[in-house]
C-alpha positions as CSV (number, residue, x, y, z in Angstrom):
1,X,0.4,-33.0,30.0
2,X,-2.7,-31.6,29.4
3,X,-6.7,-33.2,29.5
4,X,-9.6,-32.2,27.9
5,X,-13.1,-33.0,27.7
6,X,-14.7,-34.1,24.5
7,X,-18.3,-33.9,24.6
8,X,-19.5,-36.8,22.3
9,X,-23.3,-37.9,23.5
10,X,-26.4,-35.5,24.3
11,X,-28.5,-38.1,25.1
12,X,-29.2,-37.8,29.0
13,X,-31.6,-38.9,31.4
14,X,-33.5,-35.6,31.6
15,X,-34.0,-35.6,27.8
16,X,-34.0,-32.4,25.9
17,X,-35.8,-30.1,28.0
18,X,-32.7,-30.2,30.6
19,X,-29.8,-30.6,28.0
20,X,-29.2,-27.4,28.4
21,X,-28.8,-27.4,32.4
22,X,-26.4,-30.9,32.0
23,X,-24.5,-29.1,29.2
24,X,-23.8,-26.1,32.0
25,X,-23.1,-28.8,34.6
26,X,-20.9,-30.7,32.8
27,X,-18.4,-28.1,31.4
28,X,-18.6,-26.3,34.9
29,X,-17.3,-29.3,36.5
30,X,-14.6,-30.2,33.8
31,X,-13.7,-26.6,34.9
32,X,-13.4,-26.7,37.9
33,X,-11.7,-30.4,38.0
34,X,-8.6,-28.5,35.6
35,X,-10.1,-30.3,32.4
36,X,-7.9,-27.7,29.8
37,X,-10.3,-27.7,26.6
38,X,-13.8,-28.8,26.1
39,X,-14.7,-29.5,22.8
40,X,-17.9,-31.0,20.6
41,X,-18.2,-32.8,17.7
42,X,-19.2,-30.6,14.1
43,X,-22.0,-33.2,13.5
44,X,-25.9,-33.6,13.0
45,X,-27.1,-36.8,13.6
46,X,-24.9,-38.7,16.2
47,X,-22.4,-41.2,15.1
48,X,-22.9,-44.8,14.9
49,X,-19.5,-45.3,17.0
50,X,-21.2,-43.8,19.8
51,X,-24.7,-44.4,19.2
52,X,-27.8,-45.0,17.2
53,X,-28.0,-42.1,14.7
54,X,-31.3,-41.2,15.7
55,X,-29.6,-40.1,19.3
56,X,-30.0,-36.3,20.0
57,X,-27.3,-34.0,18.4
58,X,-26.7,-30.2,18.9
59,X,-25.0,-27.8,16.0
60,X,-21.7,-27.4,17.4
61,X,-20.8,-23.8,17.1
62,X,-24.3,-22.3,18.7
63,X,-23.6,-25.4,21.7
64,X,-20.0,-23.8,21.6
65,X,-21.4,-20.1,22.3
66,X,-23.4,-21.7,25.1
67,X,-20.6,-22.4,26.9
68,X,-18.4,-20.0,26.7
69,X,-21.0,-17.8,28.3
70,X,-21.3,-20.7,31.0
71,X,-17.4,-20.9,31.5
72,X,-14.5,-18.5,32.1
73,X,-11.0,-20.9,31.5
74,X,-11.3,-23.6,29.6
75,X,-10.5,-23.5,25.7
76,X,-13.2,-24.1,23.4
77,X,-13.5,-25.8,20.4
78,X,-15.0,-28.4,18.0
79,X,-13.2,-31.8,17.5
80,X,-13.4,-31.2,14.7
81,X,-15.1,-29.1,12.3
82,X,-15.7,-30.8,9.0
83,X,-14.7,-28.0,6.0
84,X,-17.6,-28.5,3.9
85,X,-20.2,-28.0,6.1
86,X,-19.6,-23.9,6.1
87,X,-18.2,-21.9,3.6
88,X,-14.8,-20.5,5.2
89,X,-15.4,-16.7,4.8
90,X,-18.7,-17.2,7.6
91,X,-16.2,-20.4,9.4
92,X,-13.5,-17.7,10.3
93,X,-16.1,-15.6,11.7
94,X,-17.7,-17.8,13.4
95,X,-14.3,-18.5,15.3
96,X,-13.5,-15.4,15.7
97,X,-17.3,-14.4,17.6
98,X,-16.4,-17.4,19.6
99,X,-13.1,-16.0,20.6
100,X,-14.4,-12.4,21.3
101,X,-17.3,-13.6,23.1
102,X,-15.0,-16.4,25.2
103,X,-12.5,-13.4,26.0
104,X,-9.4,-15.2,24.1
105,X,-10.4,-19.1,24.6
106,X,-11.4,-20.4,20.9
107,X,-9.8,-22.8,18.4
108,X,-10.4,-23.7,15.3
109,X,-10.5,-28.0,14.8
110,X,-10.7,-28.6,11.5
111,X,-11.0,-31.4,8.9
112,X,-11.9,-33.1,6.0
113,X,-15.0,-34.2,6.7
114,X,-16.2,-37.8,6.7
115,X,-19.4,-38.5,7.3
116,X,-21.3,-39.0,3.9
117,X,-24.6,-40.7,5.6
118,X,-25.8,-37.3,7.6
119,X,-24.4,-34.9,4.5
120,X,-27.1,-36.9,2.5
121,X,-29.4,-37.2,4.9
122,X,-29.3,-33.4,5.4
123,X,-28.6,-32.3,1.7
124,X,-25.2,-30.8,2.8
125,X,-22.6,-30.5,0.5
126,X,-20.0,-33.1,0.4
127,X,-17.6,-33.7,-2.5
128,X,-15.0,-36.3,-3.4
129,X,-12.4,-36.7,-1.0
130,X,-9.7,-35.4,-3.2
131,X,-11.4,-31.8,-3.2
132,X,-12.1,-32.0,0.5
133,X,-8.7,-32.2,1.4
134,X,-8.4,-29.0,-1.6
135,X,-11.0,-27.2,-0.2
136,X,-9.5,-27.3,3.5
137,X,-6.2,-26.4,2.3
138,X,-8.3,-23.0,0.8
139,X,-10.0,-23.0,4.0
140,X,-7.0,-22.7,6.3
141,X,-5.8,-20.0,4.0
142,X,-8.8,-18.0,4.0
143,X,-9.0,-18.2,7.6
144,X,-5.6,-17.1,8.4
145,X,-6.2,-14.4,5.8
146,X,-8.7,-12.9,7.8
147,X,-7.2,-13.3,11.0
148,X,-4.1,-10.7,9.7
149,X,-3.6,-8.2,8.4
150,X,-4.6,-8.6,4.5
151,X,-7.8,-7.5,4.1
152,X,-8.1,-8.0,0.3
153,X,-9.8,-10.6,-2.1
154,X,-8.9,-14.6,-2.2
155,X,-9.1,-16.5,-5.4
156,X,-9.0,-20.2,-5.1
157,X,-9.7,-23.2,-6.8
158,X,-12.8,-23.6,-5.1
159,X,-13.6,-20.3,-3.2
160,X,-13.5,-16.5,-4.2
161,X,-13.6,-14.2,-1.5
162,X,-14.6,-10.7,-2.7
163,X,-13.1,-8.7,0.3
164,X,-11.8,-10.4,3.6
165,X,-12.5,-8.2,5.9
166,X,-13.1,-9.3,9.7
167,X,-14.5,-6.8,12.3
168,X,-14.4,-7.6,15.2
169,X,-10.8,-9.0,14.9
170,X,-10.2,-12.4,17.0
171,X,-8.9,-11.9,20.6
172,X,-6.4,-14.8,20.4
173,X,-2.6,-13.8,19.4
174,X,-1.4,-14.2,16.7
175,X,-4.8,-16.1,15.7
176,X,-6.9,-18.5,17.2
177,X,-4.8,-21.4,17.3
178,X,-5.7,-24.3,15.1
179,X,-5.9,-27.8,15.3
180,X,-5.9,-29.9,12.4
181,X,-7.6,-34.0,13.2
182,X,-6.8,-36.7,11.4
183,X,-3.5,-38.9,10.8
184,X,-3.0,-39.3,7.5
185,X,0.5,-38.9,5.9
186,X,0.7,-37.7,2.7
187,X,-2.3,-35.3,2.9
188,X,-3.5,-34.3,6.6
189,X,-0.2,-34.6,8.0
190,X,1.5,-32.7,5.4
191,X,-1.2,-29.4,6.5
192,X,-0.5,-30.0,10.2
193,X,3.1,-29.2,9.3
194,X,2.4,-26.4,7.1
195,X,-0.8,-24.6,8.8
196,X,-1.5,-25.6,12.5
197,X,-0.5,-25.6,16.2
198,X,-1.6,-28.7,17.0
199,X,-2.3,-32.4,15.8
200,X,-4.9,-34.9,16.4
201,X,-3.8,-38.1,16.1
202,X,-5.5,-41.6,18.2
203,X,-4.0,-43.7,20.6
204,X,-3.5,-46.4,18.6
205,X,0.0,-48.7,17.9
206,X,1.1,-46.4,15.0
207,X,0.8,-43.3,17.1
208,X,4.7,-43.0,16.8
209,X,4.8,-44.2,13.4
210,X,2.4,-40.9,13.0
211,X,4.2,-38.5,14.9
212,X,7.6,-39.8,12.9
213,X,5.4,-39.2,9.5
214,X,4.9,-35.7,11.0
215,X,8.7,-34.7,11.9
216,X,9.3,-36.0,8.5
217,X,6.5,-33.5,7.0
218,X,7.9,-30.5,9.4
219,X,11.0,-30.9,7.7
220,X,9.9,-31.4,4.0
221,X,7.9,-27.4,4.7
222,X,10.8,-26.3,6.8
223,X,8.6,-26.2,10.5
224,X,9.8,-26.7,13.4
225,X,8.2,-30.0,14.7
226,X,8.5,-28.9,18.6
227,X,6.4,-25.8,17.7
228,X,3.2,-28.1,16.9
229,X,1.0,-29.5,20.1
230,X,1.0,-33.3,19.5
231,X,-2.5,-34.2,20.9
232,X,-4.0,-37.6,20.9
233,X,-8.0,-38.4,21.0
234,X,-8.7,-41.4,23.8
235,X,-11.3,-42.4,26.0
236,X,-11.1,-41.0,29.7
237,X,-12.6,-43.9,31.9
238,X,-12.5,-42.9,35.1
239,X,-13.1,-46.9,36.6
240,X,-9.7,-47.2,36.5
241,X,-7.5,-44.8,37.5
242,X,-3.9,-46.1,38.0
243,X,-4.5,-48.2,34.8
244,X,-5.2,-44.1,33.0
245,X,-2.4,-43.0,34.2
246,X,-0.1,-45.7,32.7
247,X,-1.6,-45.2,29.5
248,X,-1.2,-41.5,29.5
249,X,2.2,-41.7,30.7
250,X,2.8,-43.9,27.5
251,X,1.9,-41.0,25.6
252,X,4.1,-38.8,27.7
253,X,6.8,-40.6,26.0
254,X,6.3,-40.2,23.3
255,X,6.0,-36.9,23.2
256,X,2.2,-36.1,23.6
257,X,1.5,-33.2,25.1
258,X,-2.4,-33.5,25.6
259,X,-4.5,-35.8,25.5
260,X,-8.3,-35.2,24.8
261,X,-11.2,-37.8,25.0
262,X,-15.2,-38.5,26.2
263,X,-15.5,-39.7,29.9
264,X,-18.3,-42.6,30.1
265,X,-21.4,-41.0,32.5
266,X,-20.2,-37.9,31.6
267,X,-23.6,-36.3,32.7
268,X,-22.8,-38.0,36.1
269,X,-20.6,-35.4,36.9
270,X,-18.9,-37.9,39.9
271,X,-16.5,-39.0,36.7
272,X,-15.1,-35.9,36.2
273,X,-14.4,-35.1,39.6
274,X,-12.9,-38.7,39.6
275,X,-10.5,-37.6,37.5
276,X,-9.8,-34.4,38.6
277,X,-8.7,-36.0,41.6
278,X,-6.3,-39.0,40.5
279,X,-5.8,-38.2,36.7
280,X,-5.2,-34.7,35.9
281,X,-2.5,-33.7,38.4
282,X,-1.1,-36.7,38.0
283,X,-0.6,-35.8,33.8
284,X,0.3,-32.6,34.8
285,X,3.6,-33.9,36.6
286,X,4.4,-35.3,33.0
């Protein structure tokens, strides 16, 4: 089993002027303590289940370019990009810059979007749920358009794509891979099976009811359900250790192959390096 780092909070001690040094310290460390992926959420404001929405907040894709020149291993990636928020012609190459620029270490997290308060707040686009969950279904073809070898037009329902050309092409083979979040079954689930390499699901008591929804999914569009990364989004608290390790070897059994989540004191640093001592080679045994 794999761990990764989800960066979740910007608000530190040193304030903005040295976010950028904490942001480099931060994802040095989850390097160097074997953290796989770091990732950041595709918000604007900050998220009331982590903090007052006034909080500080960095675009996701410009903090992601920050650290790939500030890292050399770990996989980047937001957790997860919501679909309306860029149009998926300038989404796929912003991916693919990521992944030239990383040397071969983006993904592309992607999903519906939810967050309705900040698309107002911001004047961003945000439709019915219904054509969301159309317009990422567009937006996974588009993308995967442009990372072969089809250079033509796309018509959709919702998106017309006059050529898709894409110069430079992505490092990653065949694509970047893609990761789609969210757990639910008819819809979200239903695209993991047909579109990506890896699930997002949380650690809740229906995680195996999910992952059964998604074998069942894999076979309705012919997939192969080993060939899809289950991953599961949880908190990494570090106070405990042994008590981590349980939980993540629950996961283990059912199948999880990665397990992704925000460490509390993050811009600590000692927390990471608490876990890269008792946690991570510990999941990697499992």
């Amino acid at each position: 089993m794999k761990i990764g780092l989800h960066i979740a909070d910007f608000t530190y001690p040193s304030g903005p002027a040295g976010l950028a040094d904490d942001l480099s310290r931060i994802a040095v460390a989850a390097e160097e303590e074997g953290f796989a992926r770091v990732s950041v959420m595709d918000h604007v404001w900050q998220i009331r289940p982590v903090g007052p929405i006034e909080n500080d907040m960095l675009e996701a894709y410009t903090t992601l370019g920050y650290l790939a020149a500030r890292t050399e291993k770990v996989d980047l990636l937001t957790w997860v990009t919501g679909v309306t928020y860029r149009e998926p012609g300038l989404l796929a190459k912003l991916v693919t810059t990521l992944d030239v620029l990383s040397k071969g270490r983006a993904w592309l997290g992607i999903g519906a979007a939810w967050n309705d308060e900040e698309s107002a707040g911001l004047g961003l686009f945000f439709p019915p749920t219904a054509e969301r969950f159309e317009r990422l279904e567009e937006t996974l073809q588009i993308c995967l358009q442009m990372w072969g070898q089809d250079e033509g037009a796309f018509e959709g329902k919702h998106y017309t794509l006059g050529r898709t050309m894409n110069v430079p092409q992505a490092l990653s083979r065949p694509h970047p891979p893609i990761l789609i979040g969210g757990g639910g079954e008819k819809k979200t689930l239903r695209l993991v099976a047909q579109y990506a390499q890896a699930c997002n699901l949380f650690g809740g008591p229906d995680l195996e009811r999910k992952l059964d929804v998604l074998r069942l999914r894999c076979d309705e569009v012919g997939r192969d359900y080993d060939d899809i990364e289950k991953t599961v989004m949880a908190p990494l608290d570090p106070s405990d250790p042994k008590a981590l390790v349980e939980q993540l070897q629950g996961f283990a059994k059912l199948g999880v192959e990665h397990v992704h989540g925000w460490v509390p004191g993050v811009s600590e640093i000692e927390p990471l390096r608490v876990l890269g001592r008792e946690v991570i080679p510990a999941a990697a045994q499992m």
